[in-house]
N, C-alpha and C positions, 0 to 999 in steps of 0.2 A: 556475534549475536546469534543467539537459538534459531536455529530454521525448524519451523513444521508445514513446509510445503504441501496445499493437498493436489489430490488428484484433478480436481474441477481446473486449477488453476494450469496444469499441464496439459489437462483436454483442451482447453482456454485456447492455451497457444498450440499445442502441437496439432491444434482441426486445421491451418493452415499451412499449405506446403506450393509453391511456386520457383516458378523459372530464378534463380539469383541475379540479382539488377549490377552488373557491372559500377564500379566507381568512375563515376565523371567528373568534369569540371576541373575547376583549378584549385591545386592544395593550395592549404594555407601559407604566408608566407613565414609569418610567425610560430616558433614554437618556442613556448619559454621551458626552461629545463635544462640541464649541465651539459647537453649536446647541441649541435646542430641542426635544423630540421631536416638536415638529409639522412639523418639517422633512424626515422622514421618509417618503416617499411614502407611498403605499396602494399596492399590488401589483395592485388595481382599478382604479389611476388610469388615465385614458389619456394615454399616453407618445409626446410626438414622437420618431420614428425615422426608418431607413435600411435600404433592401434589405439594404447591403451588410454592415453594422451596429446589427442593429435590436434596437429595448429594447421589448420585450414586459410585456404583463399582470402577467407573471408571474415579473418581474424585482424585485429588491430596490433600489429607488432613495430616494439622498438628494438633496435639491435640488429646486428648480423642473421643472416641468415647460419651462418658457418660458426657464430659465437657459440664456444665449448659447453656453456653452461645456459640454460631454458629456467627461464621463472615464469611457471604460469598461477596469475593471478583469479581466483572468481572475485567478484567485488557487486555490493551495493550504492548505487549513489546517493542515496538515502541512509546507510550505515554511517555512522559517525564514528567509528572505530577503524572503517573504512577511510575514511577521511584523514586519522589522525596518524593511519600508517602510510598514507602516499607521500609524508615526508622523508620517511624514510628508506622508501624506494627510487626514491629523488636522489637521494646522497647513494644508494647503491649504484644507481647508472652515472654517478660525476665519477665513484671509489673505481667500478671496475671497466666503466666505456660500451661501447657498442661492440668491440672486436672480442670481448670477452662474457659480454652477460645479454640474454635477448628476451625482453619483457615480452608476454602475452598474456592480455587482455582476454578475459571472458569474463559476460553479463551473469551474474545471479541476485536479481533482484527478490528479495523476501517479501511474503505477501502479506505479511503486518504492519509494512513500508510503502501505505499508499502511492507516494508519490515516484517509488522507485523504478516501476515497471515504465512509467510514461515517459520518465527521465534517459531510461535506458536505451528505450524505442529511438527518442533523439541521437543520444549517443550513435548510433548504430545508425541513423539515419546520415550525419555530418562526415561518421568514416564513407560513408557511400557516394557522400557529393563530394566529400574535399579532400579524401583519404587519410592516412595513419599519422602524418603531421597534425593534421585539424583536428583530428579525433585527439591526441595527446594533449595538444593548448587547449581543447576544451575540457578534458579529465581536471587538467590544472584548476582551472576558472570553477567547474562544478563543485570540486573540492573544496577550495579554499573560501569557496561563499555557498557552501550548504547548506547556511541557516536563511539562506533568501531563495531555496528550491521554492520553483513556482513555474508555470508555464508563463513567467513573462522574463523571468529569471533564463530559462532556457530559450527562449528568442533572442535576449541581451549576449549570451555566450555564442550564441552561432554566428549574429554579427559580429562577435568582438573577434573569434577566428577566421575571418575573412571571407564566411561565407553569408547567403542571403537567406533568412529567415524566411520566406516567402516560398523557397525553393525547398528548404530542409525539412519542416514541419509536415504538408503532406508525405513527403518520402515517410515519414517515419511510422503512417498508417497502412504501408506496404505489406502486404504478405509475405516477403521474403525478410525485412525485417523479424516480423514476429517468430517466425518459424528461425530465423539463426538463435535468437535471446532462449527458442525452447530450447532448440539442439545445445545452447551453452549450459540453461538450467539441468537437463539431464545428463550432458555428462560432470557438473559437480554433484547429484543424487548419487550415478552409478561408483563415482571416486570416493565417494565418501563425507563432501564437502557440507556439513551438515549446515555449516553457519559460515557468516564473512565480517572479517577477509578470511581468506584461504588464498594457502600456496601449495602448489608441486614443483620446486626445484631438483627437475632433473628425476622427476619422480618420486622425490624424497618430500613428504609431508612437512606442512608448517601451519600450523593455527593460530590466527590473531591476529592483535597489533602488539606484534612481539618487539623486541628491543633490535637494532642494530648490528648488535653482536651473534642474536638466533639466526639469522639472517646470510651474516660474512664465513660463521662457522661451517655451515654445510656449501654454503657456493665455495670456497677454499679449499674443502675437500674434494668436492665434484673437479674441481679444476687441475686441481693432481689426476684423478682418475682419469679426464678426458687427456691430460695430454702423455697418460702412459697409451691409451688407448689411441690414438694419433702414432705416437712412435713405434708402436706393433704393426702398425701398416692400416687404422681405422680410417675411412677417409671422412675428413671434416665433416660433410654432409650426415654421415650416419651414426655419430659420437650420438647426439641426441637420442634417436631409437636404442640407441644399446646400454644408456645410461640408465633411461627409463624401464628396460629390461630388466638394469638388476636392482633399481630400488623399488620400482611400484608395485607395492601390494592389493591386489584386487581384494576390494570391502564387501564381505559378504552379508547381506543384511541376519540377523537374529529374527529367528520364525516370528517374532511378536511385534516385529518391524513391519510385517509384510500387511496392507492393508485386507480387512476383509472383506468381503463381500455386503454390502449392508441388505437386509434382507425386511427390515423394519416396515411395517406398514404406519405412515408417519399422518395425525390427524391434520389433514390440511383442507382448510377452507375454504368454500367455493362461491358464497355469497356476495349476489354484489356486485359479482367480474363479470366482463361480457365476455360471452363463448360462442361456438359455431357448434353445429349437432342438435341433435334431438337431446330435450330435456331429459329422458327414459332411457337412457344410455347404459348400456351396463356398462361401461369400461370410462372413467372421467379421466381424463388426461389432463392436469394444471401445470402449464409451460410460465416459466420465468424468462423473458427474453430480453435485450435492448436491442432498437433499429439499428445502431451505430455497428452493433457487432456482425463480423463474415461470417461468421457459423452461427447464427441465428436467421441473417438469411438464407444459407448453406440448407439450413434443415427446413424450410419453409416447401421445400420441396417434397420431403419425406412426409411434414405432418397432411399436405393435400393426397400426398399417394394413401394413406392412412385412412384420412376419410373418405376416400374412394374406395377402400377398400372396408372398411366398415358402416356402411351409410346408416345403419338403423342400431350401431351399437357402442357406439364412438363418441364422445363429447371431449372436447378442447376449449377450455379455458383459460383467459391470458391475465397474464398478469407484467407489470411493468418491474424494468430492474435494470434505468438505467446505469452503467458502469459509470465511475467516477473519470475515468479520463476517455470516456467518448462523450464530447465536448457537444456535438451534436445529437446526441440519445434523448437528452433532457426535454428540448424543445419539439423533438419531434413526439415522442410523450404526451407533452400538451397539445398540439394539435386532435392525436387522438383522441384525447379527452374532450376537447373543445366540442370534436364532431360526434362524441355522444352525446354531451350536453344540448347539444341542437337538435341532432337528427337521434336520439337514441343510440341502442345497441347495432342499428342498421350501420350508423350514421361511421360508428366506430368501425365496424368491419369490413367499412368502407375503406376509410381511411388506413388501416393496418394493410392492408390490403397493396393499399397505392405506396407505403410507404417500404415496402419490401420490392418492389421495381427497380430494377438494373436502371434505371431511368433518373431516376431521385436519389441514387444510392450515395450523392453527395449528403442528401438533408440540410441543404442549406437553404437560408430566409427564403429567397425566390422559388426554390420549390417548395418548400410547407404552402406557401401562399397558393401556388399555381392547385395545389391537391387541393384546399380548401376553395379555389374557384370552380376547380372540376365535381366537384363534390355538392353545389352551390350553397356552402357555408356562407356565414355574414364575413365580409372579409375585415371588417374592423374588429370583429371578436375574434377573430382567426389571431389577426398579427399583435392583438394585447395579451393572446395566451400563451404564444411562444416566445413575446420579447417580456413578459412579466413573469414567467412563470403562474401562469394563472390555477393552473390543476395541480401544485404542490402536494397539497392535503390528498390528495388519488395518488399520485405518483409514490407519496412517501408513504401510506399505509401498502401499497405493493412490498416496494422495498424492505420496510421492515419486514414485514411477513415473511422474504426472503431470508432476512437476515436471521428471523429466530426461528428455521429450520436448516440454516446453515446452508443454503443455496449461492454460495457466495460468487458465481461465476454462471456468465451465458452460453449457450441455452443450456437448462435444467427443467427438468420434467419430475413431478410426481403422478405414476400413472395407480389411479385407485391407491394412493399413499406410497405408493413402491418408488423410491428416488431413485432417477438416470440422469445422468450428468452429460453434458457436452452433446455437438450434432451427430452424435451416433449413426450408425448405418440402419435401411431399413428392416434388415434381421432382426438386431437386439430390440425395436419396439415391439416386433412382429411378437417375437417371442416372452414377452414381457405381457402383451394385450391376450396373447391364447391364453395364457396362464389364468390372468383376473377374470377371463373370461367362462371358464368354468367354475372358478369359483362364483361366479356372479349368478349362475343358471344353475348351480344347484342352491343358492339361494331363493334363487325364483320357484324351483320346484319344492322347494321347503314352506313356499306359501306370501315371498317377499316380494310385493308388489315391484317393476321394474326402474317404476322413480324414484323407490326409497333403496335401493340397491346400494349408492353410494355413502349416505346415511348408515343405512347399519352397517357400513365397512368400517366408517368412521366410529362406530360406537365403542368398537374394540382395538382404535388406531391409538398411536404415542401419540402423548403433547408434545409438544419439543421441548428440551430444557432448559429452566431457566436461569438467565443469568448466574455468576458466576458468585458466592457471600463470602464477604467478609465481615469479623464482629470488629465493629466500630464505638467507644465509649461516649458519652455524650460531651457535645463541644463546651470548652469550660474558658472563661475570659482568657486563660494564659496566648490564646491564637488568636489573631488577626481574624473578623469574619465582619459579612456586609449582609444585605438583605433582612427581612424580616424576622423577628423573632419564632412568629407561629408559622413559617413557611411549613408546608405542607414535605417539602424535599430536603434535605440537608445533605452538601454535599463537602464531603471531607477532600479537599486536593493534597495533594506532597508533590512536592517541586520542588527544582534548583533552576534559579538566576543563570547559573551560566549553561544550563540545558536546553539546547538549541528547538527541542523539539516540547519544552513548555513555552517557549516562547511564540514557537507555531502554533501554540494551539488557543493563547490567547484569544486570539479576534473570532474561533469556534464559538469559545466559551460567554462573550460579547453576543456570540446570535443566539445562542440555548439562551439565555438571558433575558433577552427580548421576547422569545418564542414564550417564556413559561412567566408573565410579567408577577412578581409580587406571590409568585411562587415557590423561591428556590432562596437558599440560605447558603451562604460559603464561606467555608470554615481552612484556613488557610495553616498548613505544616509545612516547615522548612525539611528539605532531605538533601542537603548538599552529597551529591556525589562523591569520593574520594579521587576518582580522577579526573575533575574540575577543582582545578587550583586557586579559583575565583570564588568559589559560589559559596565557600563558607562567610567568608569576609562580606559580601553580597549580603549577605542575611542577617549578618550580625549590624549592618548597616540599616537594614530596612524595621527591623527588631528597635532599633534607638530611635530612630523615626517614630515609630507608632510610640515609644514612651513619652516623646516631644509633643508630639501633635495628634496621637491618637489612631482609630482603627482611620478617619478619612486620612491621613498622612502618609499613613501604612501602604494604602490603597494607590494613591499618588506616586508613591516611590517606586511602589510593584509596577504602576503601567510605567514608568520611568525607563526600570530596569531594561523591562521586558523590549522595551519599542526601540531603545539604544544600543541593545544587542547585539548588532550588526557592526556596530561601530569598531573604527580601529583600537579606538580607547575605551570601549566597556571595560566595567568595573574594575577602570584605574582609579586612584588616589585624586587626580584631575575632576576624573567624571563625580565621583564625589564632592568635592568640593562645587562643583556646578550646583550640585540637587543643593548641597547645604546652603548657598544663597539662594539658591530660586523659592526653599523651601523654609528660610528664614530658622535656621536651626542652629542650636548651642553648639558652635564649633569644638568646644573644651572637652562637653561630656559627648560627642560624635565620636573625639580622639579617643578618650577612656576608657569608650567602650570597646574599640578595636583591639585595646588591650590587656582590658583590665576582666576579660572571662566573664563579667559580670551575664552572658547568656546561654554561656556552654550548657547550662544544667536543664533551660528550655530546649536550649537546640538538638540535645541529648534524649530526652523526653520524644522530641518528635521521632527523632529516627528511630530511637526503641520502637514506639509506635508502627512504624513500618514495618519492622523486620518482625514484630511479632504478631503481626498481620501478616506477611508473607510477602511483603512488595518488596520486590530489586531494584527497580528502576523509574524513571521519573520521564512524562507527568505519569500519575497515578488517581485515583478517583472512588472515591466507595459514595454511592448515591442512593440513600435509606440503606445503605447495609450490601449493595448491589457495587458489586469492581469492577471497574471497566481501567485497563493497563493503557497506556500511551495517548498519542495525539491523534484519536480516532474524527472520523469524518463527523460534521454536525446530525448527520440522521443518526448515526451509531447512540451518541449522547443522549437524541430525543429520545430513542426507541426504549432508552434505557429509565428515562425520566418517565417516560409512560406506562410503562412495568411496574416501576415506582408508584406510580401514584395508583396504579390498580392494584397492586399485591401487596403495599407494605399494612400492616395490621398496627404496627407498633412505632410510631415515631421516635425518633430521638430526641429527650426534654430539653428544654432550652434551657440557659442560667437565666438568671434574675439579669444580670446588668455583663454586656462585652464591651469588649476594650479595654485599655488599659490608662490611658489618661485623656482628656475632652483635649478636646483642639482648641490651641492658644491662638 
């Protein structure tokens, strides 16, 4: 899968750097896989390596340490291609053993892969408590049930490996965690490793989830190599550095690779937010922060050295942007909110205040409460706003704002429009504030009163860009669709049945739903994959459905599909016949259809549709004419649905009548 990793998301992780937490505890006892669990390294072994490709301490290794031949893998836990090659890594350590082949494990989780970074965190948390055994039987368990990634899914795996979910989960918010998973992300950047999986065997490139035989050809060869190099007098230990000497190629980026510098004064808003500073500020500083994150409170230091250092020219403005997997951001959020709704702007800069204390840096129930007793909040509005979510609509207008200027990681700063990314040091504000700072005061001397300073910066600032168009034709009876005819929103989906990641996004699609009631119309395109084996047949099944029983049938068999997913028996022959009785359907013409093509020529239609739209991959979404790619988070959707409903000029006409036959 494509990687376009940005820079926010390496400042993200690499703002953190600490002492490395030794593995403790008891490995696991189990590891299922073609070897033994003794084959499992120790994360304390010491490991022969390579400058250019080096297997560290604190790496997850199977195999020998003295085995001839190195597979270093980058891997997503969330990539499903990732997924679909660890069977065949499976069969290379039964084919070659531990004395001959030695896996190593690095995290590269992609950052269009919400749930991969969190996933990963654990991973790297379980090698720390129960070492490179635990860590292997949970790879397994991750793998093979990828379509139930979830943080309850990841508690289920760490118990199922023998260790204590109680004990693994914090570890995994470690700063030494974070900081190994960057040091793995950069060195697949610096190697070349654009997307995953990715291999270096032995220094020798491999991309994908390639076949078996990509695989055996180049470890077959290396292993000639290593054992000439052995019989010249190489000693086992150093085959590995000298292999990688002569196959690894250092990837020099192409000048147009190389980020620029963005220099954009971008128009961001300031209305609304509570701030600290005098209103007449020449220099506005709008911070994106979440409490959850260590380099937000990291720089909590630098923005008070700041306004001490500009007391009469300085404003700081906040805005919310809690991350999706600090679990604790959200609520602590609400609180904030809560204690402006009470006490005001005071009330909040109170509360932000107590919630960046080394004291509270848990954020858990007991202290939001204890803040809000110290603070003397009402304590019953306190604890309804961070066990309900009560400041949603504040929190999510933060967040979007983030997200349609592309601030996708904490802290982020726009200082007078100028975006700085990550807890930077106090130089780079330093020097970022002189700048806007003469721009500001020759303003002022040109006649610009000093409250309107920021305003007229803005008057000549970028909008941010809007979402992403595709042309969409208007929906016509041949597709499955629900909701209103006059909705206001019309949202085109493409899916496959057996796409593990439209089936995640379901119960998203369930809350947009609810959020925009008697708003939104769905208009339903089949796109079986080509490497899902299931999901044509899948469609062609749900397709005969809706001829039987209609668009509600249709609807029926879709959450069917979707919710059964998981199962051993998805869209087998069995599971069909289940719906065909549950769903009281003509067994005859259900069989016919499976063979008799009678829908290729719709199912054909849809995918044209796709591809001449430009979508690869599924789920997929054009909403008013607006594309949003994959199984994005519920704000992503709304933020999109709200765009929608303010910019679109031109609706999509409805037909006279959908569906395809009334329900029997």
């Amino acid at each position: 899968m494509a990687r376009a990793i940005s820079s926010v998301m390496l400042a993200f992780l690499f703002a953190s750097c600490a002492a490395a937490h030794k593995p403790t505890g008891t490995p696991a006892q189990s590891l299922s896989g073609p070897q033994s669990a003794a084959l499992a390294t120790s994360s304390r072994a010491v490991q022969p390596s390579s400058t250019a490709l080096p297997v560290g301490a604190e790496d997850a290794v199977w195999g020998s340490p003295t085995a001839p031949v190195t597979l270093m893998e980058f891997s997503d836990l969330e990539c499903p291609f990732c997924s679909r090659v660890h069977a065949t890594l499976k069969q290379l350590q039964t084919q070659y053993g531990p004395t001959e082949l030695r896996v190593v494990f690095k995290h590269d989780p992609l950052p269009f892969h919400p749930e991969a970074l969190p996933a990963a965190k654990v991973a790297d948390a379980v090698l720390r408590q129960g070492g490179a055994r635990a860590f292997f039987a949970f790879l397994d368990l991750a793998f093979a049930e990828q379509t139930k990634l979830s943080d309850a899914a990841l508690r289920d795996w760490i118990g199922r490996v023998g260790l204590d979910p109680a004990l693994v989960t914090p570890r995994a918010e470690l700063p030494d965690v974070s900081a190994k998973i960057a040091a793995d992300i950069a060195l697949a950047s610096k190697v070349g490793a654009t997307g995953t999986p990715a291999f270096r065997i032995n220094g020798t490139a491999l991309v994908g989830a390639q076949p078996l035989d990509a695989f055996t050809s180049i470890i077959d060869a290396e292993l000639v190599a290593a054992a000439d190099l052995v019989k010249k007098g190489t000693p086992p230990g150093a085959v590995y550095g000298a292999r990688v000497a002569a196959n690894y190629t250092e990837t020099k980026p192409e000048p147009d690779d190389e980020p620029d510098e963005d220099l954009t004064i971008w128009k961001m808003p300031v209305q609304g937010a509570p701030a600290v500073g005098p209103k007449d500020a020449l220099v506005t500083v709008v911070e994106f922060f979440d409490y959850q994150c260590p380099f937000c409170r990291r720089v909590e230091a630098t923005m008070h050295e700041l306004l001490a250092r500009y007391p009469k020219d300085l404003r700081i403005v906040l805005r919310q942007n809690p991350l999706p997997f600090h679990a604790r951001a959200l609520p602590a959020a609400n609180l904030a909110f809560e204690a402006r709704a009470q006490q005001g702007d005071a009330g909040f800069l109170a509360a932000n205040r107590a919630l960046f204390e080394d004291k509270y840096e848990k954020l858990s129930d007991a202290d939001l409460l204890q803040i809000g007793k110290d603070l003397k909040l009402d304590a019953k509005r306190v604890q309804a706003a961070i066990s309900s979510n009560k400041h949603a609509k504040e929190v999510e207008a933060d967040s979007e704002l983030a997200s349609d200027f592309k601030a996708f990681g904490t802290p982020c700063f726009f200082i007078n429009g100028l975006r700085l990314s990550g807890a930077q040091p106090l130089d780079s504000f330093v020097t970022l504030i002189e700048a806007q700072l003469k721009v500001a005061n020759a303003l002022v001397s040109a006649g610009t009163p000093r409250a309107a300073v920021y305003e007229e910066i803005m008057k000549r600032a970028k909008e941010p860009d809007p979402p992403e168009q595709k042309s969409m034709p208007a929906p016509t009876a041949e597709n499955p669709s629900r909701g209103p005819l006059n909705a206001p929103i019309v949202i085109h989906e493409f899916a496959d049945f057996q796409c593990p990641f439209c089936g995640r996004v379901e119960s998203t699609l369930a809350q947009l739903d609810a959020a925009f009631p008697n708003q939104l119309r769905w208009v339903w395109h089949d796109y079986p994959l080509p490497f899902h084996d299931k999901a044509r047949g899948a469609a062609i099944i749900a397709r005969e459905v809706r001829a039987q029983k209609g668009d509600a049938g249709f609807w029926k068999i879709h959450d069917r599909l979707f919710g059964d997913q998981g199962l051993d028996n998805a869209l087998e022959p069995a599971m069909f016949d289940k719906y065909a009785l549950e769903l009281n359907l003509d067994r005859a013409k259900l069989a016919a259809a499976e063979s008799d093509g009678r829908y290729d020529a719709v199912l054909g239609r849809d995918v044209a549709l796709a591809r001449q739209a430009g979508i690869n991959g599924t789920p997929a979404f054009v909403i008013n004419g607006y594309y949003m790619s994959g199984a994005q988070p519920l704000s992503a959707f709304k933020r999109t649905v709200r765009y929608a409903l303010a910019h679109s000029s031109v609706r999509q006409a409805a037909p006279a009548r959908l569906g395809a036959a009334p329900e029997k």
